[in-house]
CHARMM-style PDB file with segment names, atoms N, HN, CA, C and O in Angstrom:
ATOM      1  N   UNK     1     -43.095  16.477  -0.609  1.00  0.00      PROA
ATOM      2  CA  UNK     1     -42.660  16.770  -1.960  1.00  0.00      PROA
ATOM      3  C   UNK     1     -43.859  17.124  -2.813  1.00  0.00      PROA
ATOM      4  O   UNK     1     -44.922  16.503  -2.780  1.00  0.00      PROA
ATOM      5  N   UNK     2     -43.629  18.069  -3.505  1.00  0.00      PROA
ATOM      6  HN  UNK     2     -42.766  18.573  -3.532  1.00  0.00      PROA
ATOM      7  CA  UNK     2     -44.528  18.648  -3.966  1.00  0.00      PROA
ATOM      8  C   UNK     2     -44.817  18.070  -5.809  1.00  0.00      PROA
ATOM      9  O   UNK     2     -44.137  17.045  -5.853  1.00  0.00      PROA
ATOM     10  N   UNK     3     -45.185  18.175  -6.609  1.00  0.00      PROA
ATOM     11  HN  UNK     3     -45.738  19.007  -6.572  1.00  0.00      PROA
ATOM     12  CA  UNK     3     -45.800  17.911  -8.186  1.00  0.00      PROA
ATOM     13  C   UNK     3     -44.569  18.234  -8.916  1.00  0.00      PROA
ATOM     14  O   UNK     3     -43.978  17.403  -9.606  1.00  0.00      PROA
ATOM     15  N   UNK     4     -44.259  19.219  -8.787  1.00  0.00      PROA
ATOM     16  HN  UNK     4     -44.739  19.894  -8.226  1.00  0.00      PROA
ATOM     17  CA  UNK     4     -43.395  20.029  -9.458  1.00  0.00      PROA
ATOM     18  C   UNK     4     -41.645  19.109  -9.112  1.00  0.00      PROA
ATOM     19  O   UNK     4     -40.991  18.450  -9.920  1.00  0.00      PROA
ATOM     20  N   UNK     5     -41.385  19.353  -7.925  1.00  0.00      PROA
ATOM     21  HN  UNK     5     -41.917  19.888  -7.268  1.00  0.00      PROA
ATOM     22  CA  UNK     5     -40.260  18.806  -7.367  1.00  0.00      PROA
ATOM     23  C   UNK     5     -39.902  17.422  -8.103  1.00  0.00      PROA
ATOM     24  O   UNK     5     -38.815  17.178  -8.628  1.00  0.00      PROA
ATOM     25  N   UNK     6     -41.017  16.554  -8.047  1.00  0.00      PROA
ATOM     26  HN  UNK     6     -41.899  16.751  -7.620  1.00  0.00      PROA
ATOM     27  CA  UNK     6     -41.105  14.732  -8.761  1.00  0.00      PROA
ATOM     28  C   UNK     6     -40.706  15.438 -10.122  1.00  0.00      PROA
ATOM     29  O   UNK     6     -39.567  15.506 -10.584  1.00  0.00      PROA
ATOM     30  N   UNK     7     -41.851  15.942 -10.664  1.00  0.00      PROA
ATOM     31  HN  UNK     7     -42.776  15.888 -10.288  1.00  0.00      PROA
ATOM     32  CA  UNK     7     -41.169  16.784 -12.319  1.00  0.00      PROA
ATOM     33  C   UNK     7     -39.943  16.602 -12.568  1.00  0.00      PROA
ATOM     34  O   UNK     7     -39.358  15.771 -13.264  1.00  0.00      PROA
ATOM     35  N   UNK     8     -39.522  17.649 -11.793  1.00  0.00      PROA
ATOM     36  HN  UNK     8     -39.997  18.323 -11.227  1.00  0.00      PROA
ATOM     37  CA  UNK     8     -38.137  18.173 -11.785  1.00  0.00      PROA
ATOM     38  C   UNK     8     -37.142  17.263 -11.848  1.00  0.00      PROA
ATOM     39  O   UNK     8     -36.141  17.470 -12.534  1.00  0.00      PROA
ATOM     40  N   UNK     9     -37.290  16.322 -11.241  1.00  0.00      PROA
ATOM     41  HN  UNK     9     -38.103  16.153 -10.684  1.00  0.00      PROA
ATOM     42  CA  UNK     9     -36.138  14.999 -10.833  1.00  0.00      PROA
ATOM     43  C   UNK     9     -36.517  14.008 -11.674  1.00  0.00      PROA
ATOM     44  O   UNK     9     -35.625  13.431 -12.296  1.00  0.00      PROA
ATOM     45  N   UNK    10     -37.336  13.772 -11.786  1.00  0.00      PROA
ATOM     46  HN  UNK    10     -38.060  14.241 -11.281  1.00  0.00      PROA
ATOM     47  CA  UNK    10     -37.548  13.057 -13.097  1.00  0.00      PROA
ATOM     48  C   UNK    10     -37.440  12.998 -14.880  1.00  0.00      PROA
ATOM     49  O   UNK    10     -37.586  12.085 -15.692  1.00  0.00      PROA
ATOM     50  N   UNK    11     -37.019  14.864 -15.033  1.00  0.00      PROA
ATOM     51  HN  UNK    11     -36.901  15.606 -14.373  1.00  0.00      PROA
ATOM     52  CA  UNK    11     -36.717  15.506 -15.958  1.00  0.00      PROA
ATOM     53  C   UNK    11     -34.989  15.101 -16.041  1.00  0.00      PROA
ATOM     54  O   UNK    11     -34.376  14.537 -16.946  1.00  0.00      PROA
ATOM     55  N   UNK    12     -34.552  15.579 -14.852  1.00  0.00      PROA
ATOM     56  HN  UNK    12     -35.051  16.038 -14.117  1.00  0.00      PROA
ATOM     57  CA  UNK    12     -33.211  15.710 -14.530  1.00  0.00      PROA
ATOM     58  C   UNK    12     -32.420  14.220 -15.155  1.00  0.00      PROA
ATOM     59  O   UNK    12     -31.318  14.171 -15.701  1.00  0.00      PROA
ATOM     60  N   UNK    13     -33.239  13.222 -14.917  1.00  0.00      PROA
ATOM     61  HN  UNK    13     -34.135  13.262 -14.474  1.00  0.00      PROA
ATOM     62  CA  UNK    13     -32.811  12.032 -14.964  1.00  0.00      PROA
ATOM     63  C   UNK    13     -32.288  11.636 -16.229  1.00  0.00      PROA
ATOM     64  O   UNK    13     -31.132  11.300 -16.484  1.00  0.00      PROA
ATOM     65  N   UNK    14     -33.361  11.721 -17.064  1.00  0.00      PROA
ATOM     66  HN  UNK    14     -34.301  11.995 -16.857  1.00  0.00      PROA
ATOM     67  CA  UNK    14     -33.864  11.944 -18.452  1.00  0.00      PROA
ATOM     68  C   UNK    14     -32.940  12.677 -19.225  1.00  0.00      PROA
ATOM     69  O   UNK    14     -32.270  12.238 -20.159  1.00  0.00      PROA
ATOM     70  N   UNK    15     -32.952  14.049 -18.683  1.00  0.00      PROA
ATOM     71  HN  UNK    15     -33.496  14.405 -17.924  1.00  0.00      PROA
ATOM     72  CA  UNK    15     -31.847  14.693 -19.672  1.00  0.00      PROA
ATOM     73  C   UNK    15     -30.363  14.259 -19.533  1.00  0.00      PROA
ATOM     74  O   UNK    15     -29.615  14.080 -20.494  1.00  0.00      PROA
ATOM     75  N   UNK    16     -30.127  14.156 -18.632  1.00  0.00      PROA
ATOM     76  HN  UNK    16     -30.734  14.302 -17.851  1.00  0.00      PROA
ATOM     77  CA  UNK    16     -28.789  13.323 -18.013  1.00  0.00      PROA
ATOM     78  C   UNK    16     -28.493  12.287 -19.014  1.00  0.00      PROA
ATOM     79  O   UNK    16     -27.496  12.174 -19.727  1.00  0.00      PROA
ATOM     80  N   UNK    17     -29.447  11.620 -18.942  1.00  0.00      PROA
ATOM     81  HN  UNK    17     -30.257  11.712 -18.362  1.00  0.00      PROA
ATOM     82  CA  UNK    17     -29.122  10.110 -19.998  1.00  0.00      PROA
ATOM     83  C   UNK    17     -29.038  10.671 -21.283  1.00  0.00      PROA
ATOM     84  O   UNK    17     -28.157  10.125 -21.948  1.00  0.00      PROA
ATOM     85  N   UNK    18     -29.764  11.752 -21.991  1.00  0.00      PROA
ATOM     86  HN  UNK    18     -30.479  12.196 -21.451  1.00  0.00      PROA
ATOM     87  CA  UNK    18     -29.836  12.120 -22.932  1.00  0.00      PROA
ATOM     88  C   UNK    18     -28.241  12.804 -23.073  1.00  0.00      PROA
ATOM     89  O   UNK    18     -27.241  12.188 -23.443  1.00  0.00      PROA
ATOM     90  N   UNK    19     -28.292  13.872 -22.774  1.00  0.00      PROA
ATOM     91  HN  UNK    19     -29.104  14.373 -22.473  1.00  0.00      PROA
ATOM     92  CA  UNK    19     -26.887  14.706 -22.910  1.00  0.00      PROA
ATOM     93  C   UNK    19     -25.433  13.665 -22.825  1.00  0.00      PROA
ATOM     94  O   UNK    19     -24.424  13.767 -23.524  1.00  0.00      PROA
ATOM     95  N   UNK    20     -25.715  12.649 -21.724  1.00  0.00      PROA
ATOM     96  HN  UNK    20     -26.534  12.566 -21.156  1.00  0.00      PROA
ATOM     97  CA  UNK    20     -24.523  11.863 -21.798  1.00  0.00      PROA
ATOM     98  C   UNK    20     -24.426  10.507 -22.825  1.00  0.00      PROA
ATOM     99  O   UNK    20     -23.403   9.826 -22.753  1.00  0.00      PROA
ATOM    100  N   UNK    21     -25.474  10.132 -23.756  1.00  0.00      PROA
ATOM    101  HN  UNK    21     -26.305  10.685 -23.814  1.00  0.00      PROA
ATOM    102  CA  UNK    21     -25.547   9.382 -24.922  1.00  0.00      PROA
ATOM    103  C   UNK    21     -24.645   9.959 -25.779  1.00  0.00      PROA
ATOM    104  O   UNK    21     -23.693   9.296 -26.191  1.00  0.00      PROA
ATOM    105  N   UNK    22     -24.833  11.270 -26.154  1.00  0.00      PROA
ATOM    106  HN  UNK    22     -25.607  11.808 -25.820  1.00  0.00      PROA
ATOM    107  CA  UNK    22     -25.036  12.663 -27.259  1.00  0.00      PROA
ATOM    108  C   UNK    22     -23.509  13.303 -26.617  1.00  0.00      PROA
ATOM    109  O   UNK    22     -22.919  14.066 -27.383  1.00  0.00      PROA
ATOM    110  N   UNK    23     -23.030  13.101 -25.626  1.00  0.00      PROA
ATOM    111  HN  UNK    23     -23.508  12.482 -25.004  1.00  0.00      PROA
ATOM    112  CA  UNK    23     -21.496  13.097 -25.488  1.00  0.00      PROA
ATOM    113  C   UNK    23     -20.465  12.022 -26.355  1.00  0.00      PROA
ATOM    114  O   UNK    23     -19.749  12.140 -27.349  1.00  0.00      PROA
ATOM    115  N   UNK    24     -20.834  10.805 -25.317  1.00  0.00      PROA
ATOM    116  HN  UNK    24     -21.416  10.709 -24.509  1.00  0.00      PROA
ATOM    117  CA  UNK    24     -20.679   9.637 -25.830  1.00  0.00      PROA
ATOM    118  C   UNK    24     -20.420   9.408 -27.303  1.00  0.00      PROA
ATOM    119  O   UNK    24     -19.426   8.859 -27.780  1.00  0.00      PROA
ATOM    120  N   UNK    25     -21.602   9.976 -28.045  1.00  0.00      PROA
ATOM    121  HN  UNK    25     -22.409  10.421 -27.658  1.00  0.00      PROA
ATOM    122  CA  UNK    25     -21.385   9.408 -29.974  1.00  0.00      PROA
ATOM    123  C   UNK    25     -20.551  10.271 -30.763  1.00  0.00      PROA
ATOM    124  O   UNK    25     -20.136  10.084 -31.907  1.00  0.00      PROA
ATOM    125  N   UNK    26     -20.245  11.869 -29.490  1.00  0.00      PROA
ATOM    126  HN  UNK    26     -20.583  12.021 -28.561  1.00  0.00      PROA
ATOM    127  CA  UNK    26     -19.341  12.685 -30.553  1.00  0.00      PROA
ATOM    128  C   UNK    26     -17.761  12.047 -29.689  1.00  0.00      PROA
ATOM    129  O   UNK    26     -16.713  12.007 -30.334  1.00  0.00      PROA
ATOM    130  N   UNK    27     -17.788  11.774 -28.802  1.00  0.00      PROA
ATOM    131  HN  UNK    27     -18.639  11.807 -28.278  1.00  0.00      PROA
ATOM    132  CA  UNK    27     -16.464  11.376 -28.177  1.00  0.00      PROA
ATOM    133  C   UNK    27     -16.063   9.830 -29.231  1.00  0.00      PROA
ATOM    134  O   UNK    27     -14.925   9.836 -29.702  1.00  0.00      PROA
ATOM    135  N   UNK    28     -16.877   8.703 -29.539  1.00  0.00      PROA
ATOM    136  HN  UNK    28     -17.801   8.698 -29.156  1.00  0.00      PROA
ATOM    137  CA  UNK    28     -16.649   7.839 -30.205  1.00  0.00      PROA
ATOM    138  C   UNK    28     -17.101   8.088 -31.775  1.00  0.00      PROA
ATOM    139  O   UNK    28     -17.327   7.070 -32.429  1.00  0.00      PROA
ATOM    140  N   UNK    29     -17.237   9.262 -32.372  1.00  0.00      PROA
ATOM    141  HN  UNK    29     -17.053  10.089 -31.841  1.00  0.00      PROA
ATOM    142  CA  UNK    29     -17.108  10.180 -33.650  1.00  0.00      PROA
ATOM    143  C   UNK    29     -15.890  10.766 -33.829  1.00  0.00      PROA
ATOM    144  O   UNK    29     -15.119  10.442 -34.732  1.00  0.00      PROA
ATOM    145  N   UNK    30     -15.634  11.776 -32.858  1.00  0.00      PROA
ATOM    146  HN  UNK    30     -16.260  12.039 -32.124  1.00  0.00      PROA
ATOM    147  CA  UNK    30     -14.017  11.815 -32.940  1.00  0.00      PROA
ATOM    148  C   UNK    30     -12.832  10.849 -32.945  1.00  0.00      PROA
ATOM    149  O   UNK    30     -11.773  10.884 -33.571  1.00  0.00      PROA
ATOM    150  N   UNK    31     -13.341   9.946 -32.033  1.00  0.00      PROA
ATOM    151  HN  UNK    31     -14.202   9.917 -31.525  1.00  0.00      PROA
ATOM    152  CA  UNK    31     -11.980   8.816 -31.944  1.00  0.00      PROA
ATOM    153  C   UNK    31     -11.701   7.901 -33.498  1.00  0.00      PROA
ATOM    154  O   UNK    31     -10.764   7.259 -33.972  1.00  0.00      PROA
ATOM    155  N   UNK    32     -13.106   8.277 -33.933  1.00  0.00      PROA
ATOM    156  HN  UNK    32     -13.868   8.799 -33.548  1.00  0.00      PROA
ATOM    157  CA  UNK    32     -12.875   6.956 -35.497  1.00  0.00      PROA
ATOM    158  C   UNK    32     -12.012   7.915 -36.382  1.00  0.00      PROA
ATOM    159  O   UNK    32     -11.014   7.509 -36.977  1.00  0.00      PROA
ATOM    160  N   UNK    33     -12.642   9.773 -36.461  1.00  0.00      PROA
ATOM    161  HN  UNK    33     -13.454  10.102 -35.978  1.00  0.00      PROA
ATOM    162  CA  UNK    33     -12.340  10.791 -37.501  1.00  0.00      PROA
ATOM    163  C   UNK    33     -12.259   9.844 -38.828  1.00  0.00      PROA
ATOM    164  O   UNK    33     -11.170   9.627 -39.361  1.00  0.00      PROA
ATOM    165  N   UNK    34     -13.088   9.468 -39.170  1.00  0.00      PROA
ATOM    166  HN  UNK    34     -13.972   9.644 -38.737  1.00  0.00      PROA
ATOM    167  CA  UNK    34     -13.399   9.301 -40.509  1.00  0.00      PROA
ATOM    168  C   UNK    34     -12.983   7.524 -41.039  1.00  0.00      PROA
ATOM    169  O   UNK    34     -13.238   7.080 -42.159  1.00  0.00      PROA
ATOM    170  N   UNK    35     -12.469   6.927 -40.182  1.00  0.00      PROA
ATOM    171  HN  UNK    35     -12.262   7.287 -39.273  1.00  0.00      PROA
ATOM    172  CA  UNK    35     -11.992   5.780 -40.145  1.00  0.00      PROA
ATOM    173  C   UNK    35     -13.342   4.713 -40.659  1.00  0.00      PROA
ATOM    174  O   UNK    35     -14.414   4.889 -40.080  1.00  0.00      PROA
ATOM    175  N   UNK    36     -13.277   3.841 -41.524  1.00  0.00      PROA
ATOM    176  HN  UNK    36     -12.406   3.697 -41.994  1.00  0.00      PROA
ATOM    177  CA  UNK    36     -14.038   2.398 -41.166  1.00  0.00      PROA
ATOM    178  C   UNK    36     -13.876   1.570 -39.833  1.00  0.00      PROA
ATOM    179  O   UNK    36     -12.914   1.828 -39.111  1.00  0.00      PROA
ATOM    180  N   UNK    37     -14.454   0.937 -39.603  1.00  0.00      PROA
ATOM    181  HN  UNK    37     -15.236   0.728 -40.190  1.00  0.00      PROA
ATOM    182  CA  UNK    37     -14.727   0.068 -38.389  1.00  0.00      PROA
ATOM    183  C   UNK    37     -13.760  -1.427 -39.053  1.00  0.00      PROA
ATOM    184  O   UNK    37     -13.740  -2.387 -38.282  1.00  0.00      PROA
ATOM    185  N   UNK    38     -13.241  -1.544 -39.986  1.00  0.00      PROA
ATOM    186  HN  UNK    38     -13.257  -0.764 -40.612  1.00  0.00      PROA
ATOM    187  CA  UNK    38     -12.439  -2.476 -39.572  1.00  0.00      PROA
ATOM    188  C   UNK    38     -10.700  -2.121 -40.313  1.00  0.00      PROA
ATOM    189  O   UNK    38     -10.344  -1.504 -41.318  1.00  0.00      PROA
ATOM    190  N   UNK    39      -9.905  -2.911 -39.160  1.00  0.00      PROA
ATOM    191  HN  UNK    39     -10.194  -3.412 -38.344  1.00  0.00      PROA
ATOM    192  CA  UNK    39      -8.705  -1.931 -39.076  1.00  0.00      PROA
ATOM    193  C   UNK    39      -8.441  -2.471 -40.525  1.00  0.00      PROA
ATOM    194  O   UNK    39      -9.195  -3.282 -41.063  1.00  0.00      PROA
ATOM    195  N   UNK    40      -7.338  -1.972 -41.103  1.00  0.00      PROA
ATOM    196  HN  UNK    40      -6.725  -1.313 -40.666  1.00  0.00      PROA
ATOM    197  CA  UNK    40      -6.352  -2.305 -42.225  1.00  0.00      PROA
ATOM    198  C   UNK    40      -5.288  -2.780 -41.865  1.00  0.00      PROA
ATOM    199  O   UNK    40      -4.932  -2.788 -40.686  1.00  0.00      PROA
ATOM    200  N   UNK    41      -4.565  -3.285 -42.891  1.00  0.00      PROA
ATOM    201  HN  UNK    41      -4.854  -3.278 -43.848  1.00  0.00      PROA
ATOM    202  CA  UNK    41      -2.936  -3.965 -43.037  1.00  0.00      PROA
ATOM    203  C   UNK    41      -2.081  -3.400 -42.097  1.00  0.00      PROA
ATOM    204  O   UNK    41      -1.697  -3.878 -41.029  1.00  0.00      PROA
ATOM    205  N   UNK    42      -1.792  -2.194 -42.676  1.00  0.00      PROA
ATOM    206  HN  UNK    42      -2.104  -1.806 -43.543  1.00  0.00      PROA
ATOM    207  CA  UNK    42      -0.910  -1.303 -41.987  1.00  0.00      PROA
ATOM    208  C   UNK    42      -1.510  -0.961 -40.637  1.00  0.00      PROA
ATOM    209  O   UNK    42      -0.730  -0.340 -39.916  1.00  0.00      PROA
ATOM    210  N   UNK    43      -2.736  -1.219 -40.102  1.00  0.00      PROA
ATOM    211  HN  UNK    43      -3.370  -1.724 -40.688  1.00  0.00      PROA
ATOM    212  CA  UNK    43      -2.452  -0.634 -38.230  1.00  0.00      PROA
ATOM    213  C   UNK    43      -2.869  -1.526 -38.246  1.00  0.00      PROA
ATOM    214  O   UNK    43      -4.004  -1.222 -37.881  1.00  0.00      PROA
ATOM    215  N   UNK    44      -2.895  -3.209 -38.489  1.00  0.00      PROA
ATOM    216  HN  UNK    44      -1.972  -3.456 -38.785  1.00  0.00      PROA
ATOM    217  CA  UNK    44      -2.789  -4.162 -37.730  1.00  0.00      PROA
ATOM    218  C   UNK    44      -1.226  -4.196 -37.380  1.00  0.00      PROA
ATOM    219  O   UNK    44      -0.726  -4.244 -36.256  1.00  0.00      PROA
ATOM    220  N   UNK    45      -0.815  -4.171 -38.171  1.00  0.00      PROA
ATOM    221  HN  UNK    45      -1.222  -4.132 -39.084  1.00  0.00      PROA
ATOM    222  CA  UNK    45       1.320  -4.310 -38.507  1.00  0.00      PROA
ATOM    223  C   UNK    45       1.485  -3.523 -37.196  1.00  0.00      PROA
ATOM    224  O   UNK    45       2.044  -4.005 -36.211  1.00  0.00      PROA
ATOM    225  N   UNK    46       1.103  -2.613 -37.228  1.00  0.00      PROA
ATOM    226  HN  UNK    46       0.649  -2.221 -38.028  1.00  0.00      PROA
ATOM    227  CA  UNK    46       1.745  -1.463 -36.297  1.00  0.00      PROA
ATOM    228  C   UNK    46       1.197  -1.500 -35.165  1.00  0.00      PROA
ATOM    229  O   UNK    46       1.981  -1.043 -34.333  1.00  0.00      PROA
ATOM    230  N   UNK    47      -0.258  -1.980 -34.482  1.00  0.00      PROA
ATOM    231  HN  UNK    47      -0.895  -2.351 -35.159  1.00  0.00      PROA
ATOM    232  CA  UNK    47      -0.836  -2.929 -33.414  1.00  0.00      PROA
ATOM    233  C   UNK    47       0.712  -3.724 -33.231  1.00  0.00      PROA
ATOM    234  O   UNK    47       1.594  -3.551 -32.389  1.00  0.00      PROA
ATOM    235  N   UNK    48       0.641  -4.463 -34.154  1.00  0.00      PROA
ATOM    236  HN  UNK    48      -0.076  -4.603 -34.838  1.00  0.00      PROA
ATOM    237  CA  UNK    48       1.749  -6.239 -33.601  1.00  0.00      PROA
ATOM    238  C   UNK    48       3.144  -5.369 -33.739  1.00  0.00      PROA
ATOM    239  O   UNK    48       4.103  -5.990 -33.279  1.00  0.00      PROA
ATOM    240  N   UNK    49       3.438  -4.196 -34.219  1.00  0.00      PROA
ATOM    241  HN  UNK    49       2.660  -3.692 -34.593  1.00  0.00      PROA
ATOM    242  CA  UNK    49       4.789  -3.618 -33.776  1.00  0.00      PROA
ATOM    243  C   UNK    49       4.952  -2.712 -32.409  1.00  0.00      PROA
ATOM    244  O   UNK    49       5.956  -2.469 -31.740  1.00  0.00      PROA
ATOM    245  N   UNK    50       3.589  -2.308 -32.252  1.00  0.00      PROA
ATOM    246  HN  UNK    50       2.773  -2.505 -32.796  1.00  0.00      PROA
ATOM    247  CA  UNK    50       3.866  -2.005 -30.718  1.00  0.00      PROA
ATOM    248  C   UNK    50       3.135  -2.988 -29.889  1.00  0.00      PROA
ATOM    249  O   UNK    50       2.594  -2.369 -28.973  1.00  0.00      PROA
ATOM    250  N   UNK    51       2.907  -4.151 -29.824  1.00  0.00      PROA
ATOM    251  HN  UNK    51       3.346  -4.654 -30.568  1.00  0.00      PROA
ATOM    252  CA  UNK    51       2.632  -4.631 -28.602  1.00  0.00      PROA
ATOM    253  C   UNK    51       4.229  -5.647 -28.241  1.00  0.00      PROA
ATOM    254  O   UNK    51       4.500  -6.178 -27.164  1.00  0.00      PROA
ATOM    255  N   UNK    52       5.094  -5.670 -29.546  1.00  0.00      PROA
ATOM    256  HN  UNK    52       4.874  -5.239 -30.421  1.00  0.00      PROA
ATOM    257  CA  UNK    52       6.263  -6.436 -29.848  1.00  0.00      PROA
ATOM    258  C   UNK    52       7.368  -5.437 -28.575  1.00  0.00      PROA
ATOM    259  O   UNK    52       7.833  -5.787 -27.490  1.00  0.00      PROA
ATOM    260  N   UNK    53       7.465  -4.124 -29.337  1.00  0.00      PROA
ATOM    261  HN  UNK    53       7.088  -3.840 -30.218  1.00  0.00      PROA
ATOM    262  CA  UNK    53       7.819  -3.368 -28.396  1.00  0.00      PROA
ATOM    263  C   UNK    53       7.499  -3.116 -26.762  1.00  0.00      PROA
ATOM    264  O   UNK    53       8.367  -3.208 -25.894  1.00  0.00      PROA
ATOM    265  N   UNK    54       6.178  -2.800 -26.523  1.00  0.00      PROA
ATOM    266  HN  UNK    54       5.473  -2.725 -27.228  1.00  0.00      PROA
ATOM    267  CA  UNK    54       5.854  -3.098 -25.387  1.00  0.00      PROA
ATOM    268  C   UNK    54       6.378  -4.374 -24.326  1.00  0.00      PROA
ATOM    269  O   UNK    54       6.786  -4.245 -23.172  1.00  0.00      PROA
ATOM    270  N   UNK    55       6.230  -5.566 -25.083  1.00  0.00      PROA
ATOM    271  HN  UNK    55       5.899  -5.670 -26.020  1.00  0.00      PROA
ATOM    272  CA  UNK    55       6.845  -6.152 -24.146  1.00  0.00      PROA
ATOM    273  C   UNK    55       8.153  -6.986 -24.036  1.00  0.00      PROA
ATOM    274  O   UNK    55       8.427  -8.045 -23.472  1.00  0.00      PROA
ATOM    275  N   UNK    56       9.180  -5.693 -25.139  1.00  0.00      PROA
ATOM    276  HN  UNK    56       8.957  -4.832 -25.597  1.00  0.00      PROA
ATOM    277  CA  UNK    56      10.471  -6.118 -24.929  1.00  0.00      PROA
ATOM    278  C   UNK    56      11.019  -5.062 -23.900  1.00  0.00      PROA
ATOM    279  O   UNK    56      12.030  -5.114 -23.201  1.00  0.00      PROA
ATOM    280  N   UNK    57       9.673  -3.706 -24.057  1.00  0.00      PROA
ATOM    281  HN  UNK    57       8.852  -3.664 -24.625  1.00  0.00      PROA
ATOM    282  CA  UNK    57      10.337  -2.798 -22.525  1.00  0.00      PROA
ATOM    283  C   UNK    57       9.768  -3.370 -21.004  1.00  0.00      PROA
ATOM    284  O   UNK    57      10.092  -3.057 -19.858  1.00  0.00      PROA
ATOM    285  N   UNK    58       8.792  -4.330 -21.527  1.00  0.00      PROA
ATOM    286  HN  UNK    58       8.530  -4.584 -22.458  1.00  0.00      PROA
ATOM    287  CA  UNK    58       8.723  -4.732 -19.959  1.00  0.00      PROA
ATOM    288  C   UNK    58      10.207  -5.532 -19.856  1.00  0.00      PROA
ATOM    289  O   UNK    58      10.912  -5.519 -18.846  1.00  0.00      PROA
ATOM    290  N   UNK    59      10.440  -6.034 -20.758  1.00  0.00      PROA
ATOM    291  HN  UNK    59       9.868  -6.045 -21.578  1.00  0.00      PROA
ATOM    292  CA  UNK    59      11.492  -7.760 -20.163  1.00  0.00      PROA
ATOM    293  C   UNK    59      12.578  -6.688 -20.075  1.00  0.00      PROA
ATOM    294  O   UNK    59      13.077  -7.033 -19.004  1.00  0.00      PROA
ATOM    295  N   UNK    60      13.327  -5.563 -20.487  1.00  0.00      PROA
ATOM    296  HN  UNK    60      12.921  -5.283 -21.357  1.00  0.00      PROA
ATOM    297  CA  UNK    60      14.136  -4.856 -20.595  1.00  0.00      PROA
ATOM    298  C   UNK    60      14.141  -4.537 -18.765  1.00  0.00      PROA
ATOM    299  O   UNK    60      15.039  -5.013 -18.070  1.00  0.00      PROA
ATOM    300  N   UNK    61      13.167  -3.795 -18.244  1.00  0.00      PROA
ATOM    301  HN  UNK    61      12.438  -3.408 -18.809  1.00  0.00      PROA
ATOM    302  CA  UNK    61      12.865  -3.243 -16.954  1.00  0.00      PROA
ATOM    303  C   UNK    61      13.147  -4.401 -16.087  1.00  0.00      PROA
ATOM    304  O   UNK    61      14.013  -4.327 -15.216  1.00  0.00      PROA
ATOM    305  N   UNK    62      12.247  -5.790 -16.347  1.00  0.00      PROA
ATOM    306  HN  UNK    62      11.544  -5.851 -17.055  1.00  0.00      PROA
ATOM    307  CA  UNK    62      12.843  -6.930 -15.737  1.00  0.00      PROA
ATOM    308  C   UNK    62      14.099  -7.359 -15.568  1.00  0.00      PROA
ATOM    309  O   UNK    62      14.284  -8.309 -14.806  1.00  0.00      PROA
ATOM    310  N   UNK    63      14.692  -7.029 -15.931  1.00  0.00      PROA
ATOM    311  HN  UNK    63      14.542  -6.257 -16.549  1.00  0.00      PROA
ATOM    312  CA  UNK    63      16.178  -7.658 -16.566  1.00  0.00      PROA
ATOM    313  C   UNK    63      16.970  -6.062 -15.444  1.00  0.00      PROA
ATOM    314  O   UNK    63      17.652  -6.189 -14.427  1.00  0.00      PROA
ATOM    315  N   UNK    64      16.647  -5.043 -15.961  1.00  0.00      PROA
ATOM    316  HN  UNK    64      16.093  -4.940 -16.787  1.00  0.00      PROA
ATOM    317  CA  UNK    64      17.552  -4.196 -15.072  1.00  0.00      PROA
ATOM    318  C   UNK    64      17.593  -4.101 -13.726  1.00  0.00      PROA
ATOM    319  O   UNK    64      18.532  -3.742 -13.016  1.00  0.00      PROA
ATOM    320  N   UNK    65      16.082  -4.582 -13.310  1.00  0.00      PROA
ATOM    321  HN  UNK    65      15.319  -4.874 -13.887  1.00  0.00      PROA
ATOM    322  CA  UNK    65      15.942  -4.941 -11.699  1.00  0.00      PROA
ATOM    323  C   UNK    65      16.565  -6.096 -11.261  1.00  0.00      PROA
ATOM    324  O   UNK    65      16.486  -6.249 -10.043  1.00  0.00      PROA
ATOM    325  N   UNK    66      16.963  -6.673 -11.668  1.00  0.00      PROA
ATOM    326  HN  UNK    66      17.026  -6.548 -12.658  1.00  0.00      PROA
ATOM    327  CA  UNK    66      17.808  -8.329 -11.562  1.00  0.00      PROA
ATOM    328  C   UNK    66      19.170  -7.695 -11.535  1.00  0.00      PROA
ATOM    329  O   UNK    66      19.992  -8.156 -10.743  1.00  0.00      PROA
ATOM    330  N   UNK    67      19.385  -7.041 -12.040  1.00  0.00      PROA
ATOM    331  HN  UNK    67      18.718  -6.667 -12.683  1.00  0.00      PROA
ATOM    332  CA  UNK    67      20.366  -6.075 -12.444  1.00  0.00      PROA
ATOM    333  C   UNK    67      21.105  -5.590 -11.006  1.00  0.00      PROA
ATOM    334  O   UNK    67      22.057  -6.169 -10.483  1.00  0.00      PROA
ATOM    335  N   UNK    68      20.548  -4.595 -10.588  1.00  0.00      PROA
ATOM    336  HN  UNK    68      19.775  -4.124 -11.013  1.00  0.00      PROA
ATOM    337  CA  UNK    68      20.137  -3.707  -9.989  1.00  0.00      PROA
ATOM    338  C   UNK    68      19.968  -4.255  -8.429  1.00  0.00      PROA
ATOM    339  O   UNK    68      19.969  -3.582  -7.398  1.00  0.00      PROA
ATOM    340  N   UNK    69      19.869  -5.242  -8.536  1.00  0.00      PROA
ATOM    341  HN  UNK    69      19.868  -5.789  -9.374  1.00  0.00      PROA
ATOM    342  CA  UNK    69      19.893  -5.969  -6.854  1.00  0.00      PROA
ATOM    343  C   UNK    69      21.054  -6.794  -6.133  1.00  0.00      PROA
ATOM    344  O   UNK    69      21.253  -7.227  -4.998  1.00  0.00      PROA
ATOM    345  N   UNK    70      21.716  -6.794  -7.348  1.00  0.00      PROA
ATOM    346  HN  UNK    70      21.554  -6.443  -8.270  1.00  0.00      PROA
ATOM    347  CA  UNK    70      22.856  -7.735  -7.126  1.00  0.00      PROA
ATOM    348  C   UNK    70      24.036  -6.853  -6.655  1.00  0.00      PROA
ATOM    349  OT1 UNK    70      25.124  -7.365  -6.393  1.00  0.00      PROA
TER     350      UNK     70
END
C-alpha cells in the first residue's frame, strides 16, 4: 500500500462521518419543522388518544381470533 492509498481511506472515513452527521441534523430539522422540543397540551392529548386507540385495535384483533377459532 502505497502513501496515497492510506490518504485516501482515511479521507474516506472522515468524510463519511462528516456527510452522515450533516444528513442526520437536516433529517432531525425536518422532523421538528419548526416545533419546540417540548410537546404541548394538545399532542400530548392526542399521544394518549392514539395510544388509547392503538390498544383497543389490538384487544379488538384479540377478541376476533377467539372469535374465529371456535
Amino acid at each position: 500500500m502505497n502513501a496515497n492509498h492510506l490518504i485516501n481511506m482515511v479521507m474516506r472515513i472522515f468524510m463519511r462521518k462528516i456527510v452522515n452527521r450533516g444528513i442526520n441534523a437536516g433529517i432531525d430539522m425536518a422532523a421538528k419543522r419548526g416545533r419546540s422540543g417540548a410537546p404541548t397540551e394538545a399532542e400530548k392529548a392526542q399521544a394518549s388518544a392514539a395510544r388509547k386507540t392503538t390498544r383497543q385495535a389490538r384487544q379488538v384483533t384479540r377478541m376476533a381470533r377467539r372469535v374465529t377459532r371456535l
